[in-house]
Kinemage of the C-alpha trace (Angstrom):
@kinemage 1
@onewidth
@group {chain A} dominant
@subgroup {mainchain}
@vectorlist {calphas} color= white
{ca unk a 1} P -24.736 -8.353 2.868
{ca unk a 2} L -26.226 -6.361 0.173
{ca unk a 3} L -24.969 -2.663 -0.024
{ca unk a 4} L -26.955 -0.359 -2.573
{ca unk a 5} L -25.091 2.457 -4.987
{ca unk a 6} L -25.872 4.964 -3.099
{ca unk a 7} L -24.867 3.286 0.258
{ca unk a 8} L -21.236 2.430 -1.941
{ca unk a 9} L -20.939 6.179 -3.280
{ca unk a 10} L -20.983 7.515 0.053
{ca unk a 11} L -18.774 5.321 1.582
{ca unk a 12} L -16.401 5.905 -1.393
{ca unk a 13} L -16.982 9.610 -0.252
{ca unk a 14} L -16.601 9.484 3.290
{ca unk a 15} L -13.319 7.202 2.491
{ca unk a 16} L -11.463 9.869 0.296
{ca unk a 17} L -12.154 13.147 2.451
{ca unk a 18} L -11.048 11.232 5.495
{ca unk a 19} L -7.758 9.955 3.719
{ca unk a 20} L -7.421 13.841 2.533
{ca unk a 21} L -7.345 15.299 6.007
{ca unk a 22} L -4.953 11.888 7.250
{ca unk a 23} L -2.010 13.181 4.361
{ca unk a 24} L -3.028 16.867 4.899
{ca unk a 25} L -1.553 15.969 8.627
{ca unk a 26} L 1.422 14.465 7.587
{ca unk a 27} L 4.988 15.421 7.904
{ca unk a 28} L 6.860 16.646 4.508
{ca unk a 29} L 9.171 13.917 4.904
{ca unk a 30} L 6.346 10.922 5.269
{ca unk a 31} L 5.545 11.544 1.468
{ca unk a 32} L 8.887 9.784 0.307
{ca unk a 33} L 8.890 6.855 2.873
{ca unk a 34} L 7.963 3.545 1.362
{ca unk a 35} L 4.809 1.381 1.115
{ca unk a 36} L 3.168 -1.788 1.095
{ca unk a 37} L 2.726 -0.991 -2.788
{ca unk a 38} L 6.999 -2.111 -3.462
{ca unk a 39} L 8.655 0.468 -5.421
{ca unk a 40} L 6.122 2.726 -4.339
{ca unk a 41} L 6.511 5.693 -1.934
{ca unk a 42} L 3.516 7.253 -0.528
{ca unk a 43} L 3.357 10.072 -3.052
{ca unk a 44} L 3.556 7.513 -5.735
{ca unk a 45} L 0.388 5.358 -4.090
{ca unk a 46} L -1.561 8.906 -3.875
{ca unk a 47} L -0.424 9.605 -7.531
{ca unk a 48} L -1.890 6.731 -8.124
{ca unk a 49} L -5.114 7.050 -6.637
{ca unk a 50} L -6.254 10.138 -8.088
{ca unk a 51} L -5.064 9.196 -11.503
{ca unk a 52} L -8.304 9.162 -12.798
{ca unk a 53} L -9.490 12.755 -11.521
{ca unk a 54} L -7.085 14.426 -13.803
{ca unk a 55} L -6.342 11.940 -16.465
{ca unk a 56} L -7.810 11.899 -20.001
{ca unk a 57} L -8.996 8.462 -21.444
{ca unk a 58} L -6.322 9.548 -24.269
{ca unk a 59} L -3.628 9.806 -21.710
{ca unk a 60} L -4.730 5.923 -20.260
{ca unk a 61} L -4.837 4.681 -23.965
{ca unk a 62} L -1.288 6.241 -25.114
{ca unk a 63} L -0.091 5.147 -21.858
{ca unk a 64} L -1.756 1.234 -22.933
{ca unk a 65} L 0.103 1.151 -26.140
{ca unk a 66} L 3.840 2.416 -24.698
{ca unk a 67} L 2.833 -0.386 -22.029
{ca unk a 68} L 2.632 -3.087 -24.837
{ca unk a 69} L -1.180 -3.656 -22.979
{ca unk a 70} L 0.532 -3.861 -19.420
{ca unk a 71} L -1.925 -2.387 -16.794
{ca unk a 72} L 0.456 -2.590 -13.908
{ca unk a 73} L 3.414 -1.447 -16.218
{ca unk a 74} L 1.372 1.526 -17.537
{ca unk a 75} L 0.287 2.943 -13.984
{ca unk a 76} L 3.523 2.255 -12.262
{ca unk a 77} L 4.668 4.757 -15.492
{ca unk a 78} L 2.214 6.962 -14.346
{ca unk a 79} L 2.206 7.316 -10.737
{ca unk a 80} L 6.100 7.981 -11.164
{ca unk a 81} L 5.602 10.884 -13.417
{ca unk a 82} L 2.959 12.361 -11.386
{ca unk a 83} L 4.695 12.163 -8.517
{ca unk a 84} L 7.485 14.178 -9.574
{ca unk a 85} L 4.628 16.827 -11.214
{ca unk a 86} L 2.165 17.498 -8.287
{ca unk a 87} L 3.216 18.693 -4.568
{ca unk a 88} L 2.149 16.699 -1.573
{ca unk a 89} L -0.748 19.576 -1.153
{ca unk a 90} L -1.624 19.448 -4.345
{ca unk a 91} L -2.872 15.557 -4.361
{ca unk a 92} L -4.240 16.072 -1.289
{ca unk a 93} L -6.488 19.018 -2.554
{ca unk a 94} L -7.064 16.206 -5.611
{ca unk a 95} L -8.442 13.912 -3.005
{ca unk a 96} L -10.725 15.668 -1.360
{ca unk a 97} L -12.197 18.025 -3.709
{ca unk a 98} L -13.183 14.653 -5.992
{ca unk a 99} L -14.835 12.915 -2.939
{ca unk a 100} L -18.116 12.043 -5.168
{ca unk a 101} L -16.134 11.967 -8.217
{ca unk a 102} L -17.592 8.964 -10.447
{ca unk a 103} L -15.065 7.002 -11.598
{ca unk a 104} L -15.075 2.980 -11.351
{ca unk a 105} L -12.631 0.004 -12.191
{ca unk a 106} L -13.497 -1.057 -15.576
{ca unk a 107} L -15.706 -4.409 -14.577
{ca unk a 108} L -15.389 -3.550 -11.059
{ca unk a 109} L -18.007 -0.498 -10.294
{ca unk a 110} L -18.434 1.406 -7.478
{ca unk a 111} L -17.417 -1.294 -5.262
{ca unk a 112} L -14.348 -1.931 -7.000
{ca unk a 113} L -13.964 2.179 -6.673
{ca unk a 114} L -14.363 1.867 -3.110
{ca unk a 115} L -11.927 -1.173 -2.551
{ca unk a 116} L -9.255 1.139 -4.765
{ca unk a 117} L -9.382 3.970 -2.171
{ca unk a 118} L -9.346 1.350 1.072
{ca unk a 119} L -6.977 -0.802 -0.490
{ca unk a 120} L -4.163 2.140 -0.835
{ca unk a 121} L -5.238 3.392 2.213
{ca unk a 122} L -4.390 0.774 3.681
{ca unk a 123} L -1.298 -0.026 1.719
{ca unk a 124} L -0.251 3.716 3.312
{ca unk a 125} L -0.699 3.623 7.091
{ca unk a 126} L 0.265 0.028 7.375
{ca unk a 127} L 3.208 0.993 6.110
{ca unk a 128} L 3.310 4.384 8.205
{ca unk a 129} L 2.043 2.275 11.323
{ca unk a 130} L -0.259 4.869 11.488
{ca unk a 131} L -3.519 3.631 14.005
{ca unk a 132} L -6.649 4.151 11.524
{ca unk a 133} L -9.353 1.840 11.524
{ca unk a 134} L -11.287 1.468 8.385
{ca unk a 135} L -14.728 1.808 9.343
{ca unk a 136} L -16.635 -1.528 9.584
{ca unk a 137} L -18.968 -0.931 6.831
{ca unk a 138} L -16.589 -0.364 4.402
{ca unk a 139} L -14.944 -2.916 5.163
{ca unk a 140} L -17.486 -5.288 4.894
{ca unk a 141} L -18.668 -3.946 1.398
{ca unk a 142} L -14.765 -4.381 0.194
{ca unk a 143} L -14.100 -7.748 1.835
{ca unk a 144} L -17.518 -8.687 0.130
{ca unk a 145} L -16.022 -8.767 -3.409
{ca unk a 146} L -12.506 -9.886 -2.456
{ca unk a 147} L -12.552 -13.134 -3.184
{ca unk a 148} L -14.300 -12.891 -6.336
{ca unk a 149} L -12.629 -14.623 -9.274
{ca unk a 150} L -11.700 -11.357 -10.548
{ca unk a 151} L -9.870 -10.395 -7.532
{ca unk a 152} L -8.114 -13.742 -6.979
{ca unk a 153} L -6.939 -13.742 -10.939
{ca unk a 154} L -5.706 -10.084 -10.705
{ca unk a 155} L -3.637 -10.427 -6.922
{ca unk a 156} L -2.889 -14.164 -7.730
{ca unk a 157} L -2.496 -14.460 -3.619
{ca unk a 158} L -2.050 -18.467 -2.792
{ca unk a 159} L -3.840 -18.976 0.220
{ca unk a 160} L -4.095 -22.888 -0.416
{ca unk a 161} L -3.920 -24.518 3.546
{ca unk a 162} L -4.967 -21.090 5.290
{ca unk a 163} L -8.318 -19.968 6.830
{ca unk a 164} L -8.184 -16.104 7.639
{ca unk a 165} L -9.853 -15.557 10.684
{ca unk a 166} L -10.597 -11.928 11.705
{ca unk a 167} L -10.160 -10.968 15.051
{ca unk a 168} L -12.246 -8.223 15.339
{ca unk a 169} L -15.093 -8.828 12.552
{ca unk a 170} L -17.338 -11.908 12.127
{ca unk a 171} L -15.508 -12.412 9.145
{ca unk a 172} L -13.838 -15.829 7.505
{ca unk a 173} L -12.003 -17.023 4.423
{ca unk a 174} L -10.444 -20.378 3.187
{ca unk a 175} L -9.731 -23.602 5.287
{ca unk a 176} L -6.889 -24.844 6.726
{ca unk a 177} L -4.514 -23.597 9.150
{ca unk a 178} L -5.656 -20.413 10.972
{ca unk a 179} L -4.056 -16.991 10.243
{ca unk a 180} L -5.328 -14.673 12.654
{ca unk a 181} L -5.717 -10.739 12.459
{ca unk a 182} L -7.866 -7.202 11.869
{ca unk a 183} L -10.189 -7.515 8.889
{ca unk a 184} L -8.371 -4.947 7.397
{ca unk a 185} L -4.771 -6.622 7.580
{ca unk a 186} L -6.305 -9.869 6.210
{ca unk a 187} L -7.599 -7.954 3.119
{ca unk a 188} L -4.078 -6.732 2.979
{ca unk a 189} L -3.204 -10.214 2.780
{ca unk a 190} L -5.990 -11.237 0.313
{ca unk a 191} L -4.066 -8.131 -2.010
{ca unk a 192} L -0.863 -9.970 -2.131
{ca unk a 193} L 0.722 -7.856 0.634
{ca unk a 194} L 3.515 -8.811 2.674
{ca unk a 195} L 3.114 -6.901 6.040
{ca unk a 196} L 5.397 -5.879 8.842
{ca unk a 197} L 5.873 -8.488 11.564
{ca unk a 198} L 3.171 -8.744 14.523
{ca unk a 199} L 0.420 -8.261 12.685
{ca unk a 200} L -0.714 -11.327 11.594
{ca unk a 201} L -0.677 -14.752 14.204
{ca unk a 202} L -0.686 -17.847 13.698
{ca unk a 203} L 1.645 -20.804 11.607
{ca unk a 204} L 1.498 -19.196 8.267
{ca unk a 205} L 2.004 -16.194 9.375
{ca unk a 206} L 5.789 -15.664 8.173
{ca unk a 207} L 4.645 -16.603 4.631
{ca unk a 208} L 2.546 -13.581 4.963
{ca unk a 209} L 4.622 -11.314 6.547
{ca unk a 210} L 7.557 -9.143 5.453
{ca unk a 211} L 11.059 -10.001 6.297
């Protein structure tokens, strides 16, 4: 299914002001309990997602060259110092005050934006085993581009012998041995993410799933 921009952009906006109002809700303490991002708490993952709202591009560069050219190195560096620099209010004002900001993934446009923001979503209130469901649409649009070459070479999940079946979404990847779940836990699966047991069913599921 074809989605235009301006279909994407307001998904990406709808995505961020209802993530905003989600962490405005949460208790103090939830900011420092871990993800499906490892080594990242949730304040680091929302660090991380509204990097680019307050960042300079001489700030990403200078960040590049400490990293020796190491993307994940350089904005692991980052979301760690912001973290410590910005309040839990004060990325949560980030968020939704830049709903329609225009940033995209270099290469991966506003469809890469939007997978960003559902992605760490995601990666937040699995983790929180919070109950929000990522609206179908948006769903569709990210699962769309998933399992693009560019995706697969950047997560590097091996998913050789499995065929993810969503249970809730006329929605299928791969062949092989069913692994059965939401659309939204099997794109957390198509990330790389281990997640916490009972989510996912079928015989690969343990190679999926966290211990």
């Amino acid at each position: 299914m074809d989605v235009d921009e301006a279909e994407i952009r307001e998904q990406i906006a709808a995505e961020r002001e209802e993530l905003a109002e989600l962490l405005a809700g949460l208790p103090a303490e939830a900011w420092d309990e871990p993800t499906l991002c490892e080594g990242w708490r949730v304040r680091e993952v929302v660090a991380h997602m509204t990097m680019p709202f307050h960042s300079s591009t001489w700030r990403f560069l200078t960040g590049m060259l400490r990293a020796r050219g190491d993307f994940n190195r350089m904005a692991d560096r980052c979301a760690r110092q912001d973290a410590e620099e910005y309040t839990p209010e004060a990325f949560t004002a980030m968020l939704r005050e830049n709903a329609r900001f225009p940033w995209k993934p270099p290469g991966g446009g506003y469809a890469g934006a939007l997978s960003h923001d559902v992605i760490h979503g995601l990666d937040i209130t699995v983790a929180l085993d919070l109950d929000r469901r990522v609206p179908y649409e948006r769903l569709r649009t990210v699962l769309g581009g998933s399992d693009s070459p560019r995706s697969r070479k950047f997560f590097g999940t091996d998913l050789a012998g499995v065929r993810l079946q969503a249970d809730d979404l006329d929605w299928s990847l791969g062949s092989g041995e069913p692994l059965t779940a939401s659309a939204q836990d099997l794109l957390l699966v198509l990330c790389g993410r281990r997640l916490p047991p009972g989510r996912l069913h079928g015989a690969p599921a343990a190679r999926f799933t966290a211990p």
